[in-house]
N, C-alpha and C positions, 0 to 999 in steps of 0.2 A: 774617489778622494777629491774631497773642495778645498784650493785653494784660489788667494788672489791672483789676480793677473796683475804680471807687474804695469807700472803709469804707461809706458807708450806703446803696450800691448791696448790697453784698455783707450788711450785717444785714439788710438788710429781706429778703434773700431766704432768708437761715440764719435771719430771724423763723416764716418761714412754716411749719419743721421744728416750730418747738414752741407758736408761737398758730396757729392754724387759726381756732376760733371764740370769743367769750367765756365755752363753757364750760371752753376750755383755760386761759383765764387766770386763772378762777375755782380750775382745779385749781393750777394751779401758786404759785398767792398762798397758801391755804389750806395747802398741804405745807409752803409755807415758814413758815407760825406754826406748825406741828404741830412740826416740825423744831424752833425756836425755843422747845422747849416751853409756848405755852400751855397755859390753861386752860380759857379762853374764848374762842369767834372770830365775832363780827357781819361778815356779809354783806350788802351792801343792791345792788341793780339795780335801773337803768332803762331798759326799751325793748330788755328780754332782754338787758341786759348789752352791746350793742350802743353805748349814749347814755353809761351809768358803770356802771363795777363798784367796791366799796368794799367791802376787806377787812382787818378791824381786829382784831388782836389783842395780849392781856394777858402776850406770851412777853418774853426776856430782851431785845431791842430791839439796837440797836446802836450806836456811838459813832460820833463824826463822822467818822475816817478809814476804819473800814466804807463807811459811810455813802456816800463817795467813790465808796470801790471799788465796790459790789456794783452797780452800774449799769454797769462795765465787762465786756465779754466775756469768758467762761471763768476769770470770778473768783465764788472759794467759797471757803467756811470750811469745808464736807463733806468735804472729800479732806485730809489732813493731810499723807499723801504716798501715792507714788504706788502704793506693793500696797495702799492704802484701796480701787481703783478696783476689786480682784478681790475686795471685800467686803464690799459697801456695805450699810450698816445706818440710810442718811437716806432719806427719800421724795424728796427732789431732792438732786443734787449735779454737774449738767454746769456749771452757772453761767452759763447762757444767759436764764432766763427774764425775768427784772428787763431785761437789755437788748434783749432780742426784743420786751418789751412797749412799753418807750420807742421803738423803731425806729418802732416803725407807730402809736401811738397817743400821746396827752399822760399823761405818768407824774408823779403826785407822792407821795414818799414823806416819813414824818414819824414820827422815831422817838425815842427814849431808853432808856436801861438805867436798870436799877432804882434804880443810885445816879448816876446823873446828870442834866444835863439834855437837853432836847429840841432835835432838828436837824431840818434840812428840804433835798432837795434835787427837784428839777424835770429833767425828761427830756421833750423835745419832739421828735419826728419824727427822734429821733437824736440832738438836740442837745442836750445834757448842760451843764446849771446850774450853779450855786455852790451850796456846801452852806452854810446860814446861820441862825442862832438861830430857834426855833420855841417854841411850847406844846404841852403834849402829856402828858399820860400816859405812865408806863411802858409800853415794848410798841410795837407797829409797828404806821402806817395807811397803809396802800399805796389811791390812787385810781386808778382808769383812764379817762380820758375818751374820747371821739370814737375809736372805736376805727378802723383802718383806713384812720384820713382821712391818714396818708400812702400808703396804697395803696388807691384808690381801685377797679381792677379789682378788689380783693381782698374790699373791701365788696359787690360786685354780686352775687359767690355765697354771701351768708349768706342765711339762712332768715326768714320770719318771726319778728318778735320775739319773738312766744307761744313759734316753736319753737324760739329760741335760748334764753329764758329759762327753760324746762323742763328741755335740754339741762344747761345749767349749775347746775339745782339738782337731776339726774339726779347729774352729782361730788359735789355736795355733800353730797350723801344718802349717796352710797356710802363718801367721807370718814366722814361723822360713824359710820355702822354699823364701819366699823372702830377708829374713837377712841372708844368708847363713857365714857372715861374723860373727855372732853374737853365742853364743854358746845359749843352750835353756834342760834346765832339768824340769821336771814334773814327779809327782803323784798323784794319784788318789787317797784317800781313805789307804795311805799309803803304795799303789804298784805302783812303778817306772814306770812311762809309753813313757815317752820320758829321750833322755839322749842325746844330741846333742854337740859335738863337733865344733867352728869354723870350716869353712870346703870351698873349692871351690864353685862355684853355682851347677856344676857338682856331684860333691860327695853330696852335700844337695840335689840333685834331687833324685839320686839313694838312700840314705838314708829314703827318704818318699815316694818315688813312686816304690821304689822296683828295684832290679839286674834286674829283668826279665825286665822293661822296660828301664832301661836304655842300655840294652843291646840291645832291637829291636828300638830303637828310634832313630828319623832322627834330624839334628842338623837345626834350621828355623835359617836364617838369611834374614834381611829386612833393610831398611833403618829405623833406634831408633828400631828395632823389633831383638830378638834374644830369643834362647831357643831352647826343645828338643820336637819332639812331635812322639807320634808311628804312626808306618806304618799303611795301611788301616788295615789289619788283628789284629790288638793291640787293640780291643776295648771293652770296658766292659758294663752292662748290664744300667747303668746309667751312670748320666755326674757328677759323683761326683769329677773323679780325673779331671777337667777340671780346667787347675788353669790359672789365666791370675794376673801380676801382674804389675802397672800402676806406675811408680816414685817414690819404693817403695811399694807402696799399695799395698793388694792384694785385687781386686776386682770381684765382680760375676755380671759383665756387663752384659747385653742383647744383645748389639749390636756385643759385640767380641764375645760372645755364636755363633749366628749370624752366625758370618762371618767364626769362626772355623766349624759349619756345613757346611756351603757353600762350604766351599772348601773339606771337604769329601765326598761331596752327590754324587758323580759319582764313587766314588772309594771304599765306604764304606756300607757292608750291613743296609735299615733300619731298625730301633727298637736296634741299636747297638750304641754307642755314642763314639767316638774316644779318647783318655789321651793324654795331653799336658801338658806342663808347659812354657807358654809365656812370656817375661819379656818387654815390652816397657816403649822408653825411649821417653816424649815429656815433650814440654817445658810447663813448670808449668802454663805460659798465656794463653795456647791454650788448656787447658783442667780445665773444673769448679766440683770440688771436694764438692763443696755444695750441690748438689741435692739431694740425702739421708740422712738423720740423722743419719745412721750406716755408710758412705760413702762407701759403697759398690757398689754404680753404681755414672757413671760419664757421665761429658756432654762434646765431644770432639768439639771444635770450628770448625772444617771438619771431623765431622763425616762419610761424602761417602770417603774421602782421606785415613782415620783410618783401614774402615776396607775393601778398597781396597789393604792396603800397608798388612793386615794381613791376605787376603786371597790369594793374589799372595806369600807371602813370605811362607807360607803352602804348593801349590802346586807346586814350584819350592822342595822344601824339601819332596813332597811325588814323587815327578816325577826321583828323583835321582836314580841310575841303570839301568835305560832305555838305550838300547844298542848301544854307540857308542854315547851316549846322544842326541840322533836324538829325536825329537817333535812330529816324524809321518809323514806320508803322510797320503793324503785322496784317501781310497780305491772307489769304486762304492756306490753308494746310501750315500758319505758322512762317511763312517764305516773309521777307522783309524786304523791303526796299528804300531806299532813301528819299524819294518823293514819290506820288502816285505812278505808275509804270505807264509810257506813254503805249498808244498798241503798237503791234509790232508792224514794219513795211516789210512793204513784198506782198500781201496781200489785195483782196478787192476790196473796197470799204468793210472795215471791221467795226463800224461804230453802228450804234442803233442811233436812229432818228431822234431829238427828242421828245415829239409825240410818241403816244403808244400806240398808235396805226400801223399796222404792217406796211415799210416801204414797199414802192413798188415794184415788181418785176422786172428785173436785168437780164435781157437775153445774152448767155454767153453759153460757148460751147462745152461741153463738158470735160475734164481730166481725161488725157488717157491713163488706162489703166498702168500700174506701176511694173515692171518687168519680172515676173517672179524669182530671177535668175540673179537677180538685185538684193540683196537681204538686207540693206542699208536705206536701199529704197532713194527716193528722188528729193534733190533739194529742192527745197520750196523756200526757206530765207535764210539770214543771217542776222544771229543776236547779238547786241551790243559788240558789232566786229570780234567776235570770241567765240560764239559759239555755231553751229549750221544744222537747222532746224529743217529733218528731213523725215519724208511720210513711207513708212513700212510698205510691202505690198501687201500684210494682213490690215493696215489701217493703223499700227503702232505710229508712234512718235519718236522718231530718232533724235538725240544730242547729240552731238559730235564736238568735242575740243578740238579747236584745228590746229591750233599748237603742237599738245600730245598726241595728235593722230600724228600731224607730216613729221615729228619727231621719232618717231616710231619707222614709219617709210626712212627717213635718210641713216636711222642706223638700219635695219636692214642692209641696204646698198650699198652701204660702206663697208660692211659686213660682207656681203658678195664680192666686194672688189678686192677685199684686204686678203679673203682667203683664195682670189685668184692670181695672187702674188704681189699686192700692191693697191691705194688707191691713188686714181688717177689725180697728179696733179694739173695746179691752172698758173703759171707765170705770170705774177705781177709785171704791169708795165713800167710802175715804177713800184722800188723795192721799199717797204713799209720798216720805218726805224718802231720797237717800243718799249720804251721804258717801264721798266717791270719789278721788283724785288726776287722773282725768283728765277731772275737769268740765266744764271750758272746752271741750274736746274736741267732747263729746257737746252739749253748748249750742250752737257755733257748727251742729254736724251736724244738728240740730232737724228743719230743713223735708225731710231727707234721712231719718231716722229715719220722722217722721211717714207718710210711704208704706209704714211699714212696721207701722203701727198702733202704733206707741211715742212718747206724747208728751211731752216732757221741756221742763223750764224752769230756767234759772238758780235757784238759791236760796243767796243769799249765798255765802260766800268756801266754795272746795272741795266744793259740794254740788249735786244738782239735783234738783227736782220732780218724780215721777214720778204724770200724771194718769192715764192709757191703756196699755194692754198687748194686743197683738196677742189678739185672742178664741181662737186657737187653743193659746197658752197658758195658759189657765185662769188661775189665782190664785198663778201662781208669782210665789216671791220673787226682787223686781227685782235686787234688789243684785250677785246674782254673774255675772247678764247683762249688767246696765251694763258692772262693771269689765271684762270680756270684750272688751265691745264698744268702748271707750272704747280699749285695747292695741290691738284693730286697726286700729283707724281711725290710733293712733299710728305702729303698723308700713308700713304702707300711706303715712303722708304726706301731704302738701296736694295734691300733683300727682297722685296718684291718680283714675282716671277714674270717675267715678260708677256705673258699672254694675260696676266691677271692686269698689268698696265696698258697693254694695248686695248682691252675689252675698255677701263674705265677711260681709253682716252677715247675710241672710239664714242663713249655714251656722251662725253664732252660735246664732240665736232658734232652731233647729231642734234645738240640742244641747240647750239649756238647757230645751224644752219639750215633750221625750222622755217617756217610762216610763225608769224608773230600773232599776239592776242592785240589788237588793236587795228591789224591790216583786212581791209576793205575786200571781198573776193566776189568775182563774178558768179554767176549762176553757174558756168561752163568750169570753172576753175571749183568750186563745191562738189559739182558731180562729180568729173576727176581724181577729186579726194576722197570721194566715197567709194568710186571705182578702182581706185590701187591701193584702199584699203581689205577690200575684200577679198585681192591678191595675193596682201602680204604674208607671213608668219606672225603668230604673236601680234599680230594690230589689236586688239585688246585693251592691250594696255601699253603707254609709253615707257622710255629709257629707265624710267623709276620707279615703275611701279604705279603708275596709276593709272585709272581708268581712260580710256580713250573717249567714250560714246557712254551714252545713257537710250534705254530702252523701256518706254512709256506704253505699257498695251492698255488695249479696251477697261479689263478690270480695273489697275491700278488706277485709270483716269474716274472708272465710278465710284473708287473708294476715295479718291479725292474730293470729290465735289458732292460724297454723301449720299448715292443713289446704291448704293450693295446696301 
C-alpha cells in the first residue's frame, strides 16, 4: 500500500541530503552570508558543532517577510527565474538548507537590513515560530542547537566531537581561502581557532597553507586558471591541503584531483600527494553546480578542455627554472635532458680528444675484480647527488636511489626495534616547540608515538612539545614529521587498528630519516649502502612501493645503443 509521508516525516529525510554533519551546516550558513555579501563572518562551536553552531554575519540581512519565507522549503532569493538554475553564480541557491536545519535540529535566526529593524524567528524539530521584534545588528545570526535530536539514529553515526569539529573548521578554512576578501573569526569550544583578516588571495593562501609553502610555491597561470602550487619536492603525506576552488566554490572535484596528479606523476615521488591552491574562472553556463547536494563536485560542460587547460597550466608552473628555459632535447633511447649532459665525475678522462687520433696511452693499474659475494657490485660514482652508479660483478650497471634505498634500511630498523619492545629514543638538549594544526591529534596519540621513541606533549593552543626523537634519526628537524604524521593518523581515523597506525607511522619516521636526493656521499659511505642493502629484507623496494635500484645488463646496454 502507497501512501504519503506526512511534511516532517518527508524533511527530515530530504534534511539528511544536505546536513549530514555539523560541518555541513557550518557550510551551508557561511555561503549563505558570503551570498548576502558580508564582510565579516564570526563562527563559534560547541562539542564539534554537535551541542551549537553560531554563525553571525555583517551582510545585507533581511526583513520580516523574508524572514517568514526562508524557513520554508525550496524558498530562495538565488534563482530569480528559472534559466538562473542553468547559471548559477550564488554558492547556495536550492533553498533547502535553513529548513533541513530546523527539521532535525532547534533553528534561531535573528536579522535586520541595514535600514531597518531586527526580527526573530524560531524553527524547532520542524516546527516553525512566529517571527517577532528582536535586537540585533545589521546582518544575520543564525544559531543551531542540539543538532539531530530529532533524529536520534542520526546522532549515533557522528564522529567524535574533536573529529566533527575539525571537520567543520576543515569548510571553514577552505571558504575563507577562497573569500580572501572577506575577513573570517572562529572558535571552538571557547578557544579562538581562526582570526582572519580581509587579506590578498596571496596573503590568505600563506595564512592557511603556511610561510613554508608559500615560500616554495610556484605561481599556475592558465587561461580563467590561476594560483599557487608547490614544487615537486613540497609534498605531504595526503591530499588534504589540495584545494581547487570553482567561481567562488571551493570544491573536491575528482576530475581536477585528476588532472593535478596527472601533471605531477613524472616529477613527484608516489605515495606523496603534491599542495596547491587552484582558483578557476568559467562561465557559470559551462559548468552544472547541481550534481551533489553538498555541491562539492561539478560537471564541466568540456570536461577533456578543463582539465587539459589545468594540467598544462601545472606543468608550465613546475617546469619554471629550467635552464635558459629550454624544453629539452631528446637524448638516445628518447632520455631528455635540459641542456646537453655534462660527463659524469668520478671517472679517468671520459672525453675523446678533438682530433680523431687515438690519445695516448695512460699507464694505470687495473680494477680489481668486483667481489662476487657483492651482487650490487662496487660504487664507482654518484649522479647528480641522487643517484650511485655502481658496476655488477657480471659487468651490469647498477642505479641505486639513495634515498629509497636508506629509506628502506631505517624502516627495516625501526621495525626491529619496535618489535623488540620499543624504538630507542635520543633527548633533545633543548626541547623543540611546533606549531601544527593537527596537535590535538598527535597529543591524544602520545603513548602510541612514544614506542616509537617520539615524545610529544601538549603545549598550549595548536602546538606540542617535542622532548625525544627516535636515535635513529639523528637531529632532524621535527616539524615536517610531526605535520606528516599528524595527516595520517587523520586519514587513518579513530577506528583504525593500532598496528595498522604504527606500521604507517613507522613508514613516516623512515622517509623523514633517510639520506636526501641532493646530499654529496663519499665513496666509503656508497659502498656501505650497497653493503646493508644486500642485508636487508625487502631492499628492493622502498617504504612505498617503489623501486630502490635499477639493473642495466650487457643486452639491455646493446639494445640500447642498437647493436642486438
Amino acid at each position: 500500500m502507497i501512501r504519503l509521508l506526512p511534511d516532517a516525516t518527508a524533511n527530515r529525510i530530504a534534511a539528511g541530503e544536505v546536513v549530514e554533519r555539523p560541518a555541513a551546516v557550518v557550510k551551508e550558513l557561511v555561503e549563505n552570508a558570503l551570498d548576502a555579501g558580508a564582510r565579516h563572518i564570526r563562527v563559534e562551536l560547541e562539542e564539534g558543532g554537535i551541542g551549537r553552531v553560531l554563525v553571525e554575519d555583517d551582510g545585507h540581512g533581511m526583513s520580516p517577510e523574508d524572514l517568514d519565507l526562508c524557513v520554508e522549503r525550496h524558498a530562495t532569493s538565488k534563482l530569480p527565474e528559472e534559466a538562473t538554475l542553468f547559471a548559477i553564480g550564488t554558492l547556495g541557491f536550492r533553498g533547502e538548507a535553513l529548513p533541513s536545519i530546523g527539521a532535525v535540529a532547534r533553528l534561531s535566526i535573528t536579522t535586520a537590513p541595514r535600514d531597518g529593524a531586527a526580527h526573530r524567528i524560531t524553527v524547532e524539530g520542524g516546527r516553525k515560530g512566529l517571527v517577532q521584534p528582536a535586537s540585533g545588528a545589521p546582518g544575520t545570526r543564525v544559531e543551531v542547537t542540539d543538532l539531530f535530536f530529532a533524529t536520534p539514529a542520526r546522532r549515533k553515526f557522528l564522529r567524535s566531537a574533536r573529529s566533527e569539529g575539525e571537520a567543520a573548521m576543515d569548510a571553514l578554512r577552505r571558504l575563507a581561502l577562497a573569500w580572501p576578501q572577506v575577513g573570517f573569526e572562529a572558535s571552538l569550544d571557547g578557544r579562538r581557532v581562526l582570526n582572519l583578516s580581509p587579506a590578498s588571495r596571496e596573503a590568505r593562501i600563506e595564512a592557511l597553507l603556511g610561510a613554508e609553502f608559500a615560500a616554495a610555491a610556484r605561481p599556475v597561470e592558465g587561461p580563467g586558471i590561476t594560483g599557487l602550487a608547490g614544487g615537486p619536492a613540497f609534498t605531504r603525506a595526503t591530499s588534504a591541503e589540495q584545494h581547487f576552488v570553482v567561481n567562488g566554490r571551493p570544491v573536491k572535484d575528482p576530475m581536477l584531483r585528476m588532472a593535478l596528479r596527472a601533471a605531477y606523476r613524472d616529477v613527484s615521488a608516489p605515495g606523496r600527494h603534491p599542495v596547491a591552491a587552484l582558483f578557476l574562472e568559467v562561465p557559470p553556463a559551462e559548468v552544472d553546480v547541481n550534481v551533489h547536494p553538498m555541491k562539492t563536485e561539478l560537471r564541466f560542460r568540456d570536461s577533456a578542455g578543463v582539465r587539459g587547460a589545468v594540467i598544462s597550466a601545472l606543468r608550465r608552473a613546475l617546469g619554471q627554472g629550467v635552464v635558459g628555459g629550454s624544453l629539452g632535447y631528446a637524448g638516445p633511447s628518447g632520455l631528455r635532458f635540459s641542456t646537453p649532459p655534462p660527463p659524469l665525475t668520478g671517472f679517468a678522462e671520459a672525453r675523446l680528444p678533438l682530433a680523431f687520433a687515438p690519445p695516448a696511452p695512460v699507464e694505470a693499474a687495473p680494477p680489481e675484480p668486483v667481489p662476487q659475494d657483492h651482487p650490487l657490485g662496487r660504487a664507482v660514482a654518484q649522479v647528480m647527488d641522487t643517484y650511485i652508479l655502481a658496476e655488477a660483478p657480471d659487468g651490469a650497471l647498477i642505479l641505486v636511489d639513495q634515498h629509497a634505498a636508506h629509506e628502506r634500511l631505517t624502516h627495516e630498523r625501526l621495525n626491529a626495534e619496535l618489535l623488540e619492545g620499543g624504538v630507542r629514543s635520543q633527548p633533545l638538549l633543548i626541547p623543540a616547540v611546533v606549531e601544527l594544526p593537527g596537535a590535538a591529534r598527535l597529543v591524544e596519540a602520545a603513548p602510541d608515538l612514544a614506542r616509537l621513541g617520539l615524545e610529544v606533549e601538549g603545549f598550549g593552543q595548536g602546538a606540542v612539545l617535542v622532548r625525544a626523537l627516535p636515535a635513529l634519526l639523528g637531529t632532524a628537524d621535527p616539524a615536517p614529521m610531526l605535520r606528516d604524521l599528524a595527516e595520517e593518523l587523520a586519514e587513518g581515523g579513530e577506528g583504525q587498528a593500532l598496528a595498522l597506525r604504527l606500521d604507517a607511522a613507522v613508514a613516516r619516521l623512515a622517509c623523514h630519516g633517510s639520506v636526501r636526493a641532493g646530499r654529496r656521499l663519499t665513496p666509503a659511505e656508497m659502498d656501505a649502502l650497497l653493503r646493508a642493502m644486500e642485508r636487508t629484507p625487502r631492499a628492493a623496494t622502498c617504504s612505498h612501493g617503489r623501486p630502490t635500484y635499477l639493473r642495466l645488463g650487457a643486452g639491455e646496454m646493446a639494445r640500447l645503443f642498437g647493436r642486438a
